[in-house]
VOGU-3710 file (C-alpha; in Angstrom, 3 decimals, decimal comma):
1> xxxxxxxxxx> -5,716/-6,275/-4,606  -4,720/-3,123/-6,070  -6,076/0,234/-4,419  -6,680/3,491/-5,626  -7,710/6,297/-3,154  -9,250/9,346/-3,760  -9,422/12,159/-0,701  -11,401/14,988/-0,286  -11,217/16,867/3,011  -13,656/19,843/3,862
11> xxxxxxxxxx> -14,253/21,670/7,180  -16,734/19,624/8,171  -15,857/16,382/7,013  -13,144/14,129/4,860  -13,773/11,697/1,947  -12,370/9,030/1,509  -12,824/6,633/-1,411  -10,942/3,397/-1,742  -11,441/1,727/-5,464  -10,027/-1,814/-7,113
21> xxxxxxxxxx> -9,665/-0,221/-10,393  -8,674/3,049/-12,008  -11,920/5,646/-12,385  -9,443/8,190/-13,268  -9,223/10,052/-9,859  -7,235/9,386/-6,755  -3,639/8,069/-6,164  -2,852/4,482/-6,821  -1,563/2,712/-3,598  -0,034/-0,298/-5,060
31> xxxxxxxxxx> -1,238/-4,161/-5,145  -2,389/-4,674/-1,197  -2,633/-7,412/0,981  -6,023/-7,837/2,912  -4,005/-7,317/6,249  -2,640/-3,756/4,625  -5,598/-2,476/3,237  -7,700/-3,319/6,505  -4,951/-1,164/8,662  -5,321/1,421/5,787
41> xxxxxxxxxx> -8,962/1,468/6,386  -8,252/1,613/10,017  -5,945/4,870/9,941  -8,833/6,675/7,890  -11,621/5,789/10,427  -10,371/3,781/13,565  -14,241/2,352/14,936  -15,112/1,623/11,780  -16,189/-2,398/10,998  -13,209/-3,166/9,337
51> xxxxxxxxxx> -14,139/-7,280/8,200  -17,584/-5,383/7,076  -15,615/-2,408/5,263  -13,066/-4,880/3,817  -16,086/-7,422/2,570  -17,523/-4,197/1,196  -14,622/-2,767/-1,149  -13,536/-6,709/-2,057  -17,197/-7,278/-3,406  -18,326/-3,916/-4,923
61> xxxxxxxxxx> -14,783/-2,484/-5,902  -15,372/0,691/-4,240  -15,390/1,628/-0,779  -16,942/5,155/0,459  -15,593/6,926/3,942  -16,957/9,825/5,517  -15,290/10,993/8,536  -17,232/14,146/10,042  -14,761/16,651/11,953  -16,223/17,939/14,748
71> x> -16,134/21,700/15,396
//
């Protein structure tokens, strides 16, 4: 599948959006296997669902991550 992310990292949180086509923002990651993209998704938010988060981006071509920072 080919991935491009787009990161946005404020004080109080980071952004993180993984997409299956171009929308003309982020860095493209390359054509993925599901096993890379999952440990991708992993590295931005380790307790997240990952088989739910992977269904998610496969399905609806986009894939949204907040990560709050805590103070």
């Amino acid at each position: 599948m080919t991935i491009w992310k787009y990161e946005e990292s404020k004080d109080t949180h980071r952004l993180v959006k993984l997409y299956k086509e171009d929308h003309g923002e982020g860095e493209y990651m390359g054509d993925l296997d599901e096993e890379s993209i999952k440990r991708m998704i992993l590295k931005i938010k380790p307790d997240i669902n990952v088989v739910q988060a992977y269904g998610t981006l496969a399905y609806f071509g986009m894939l949204p991550i907040l990560v709050t920072i805590k103070p």
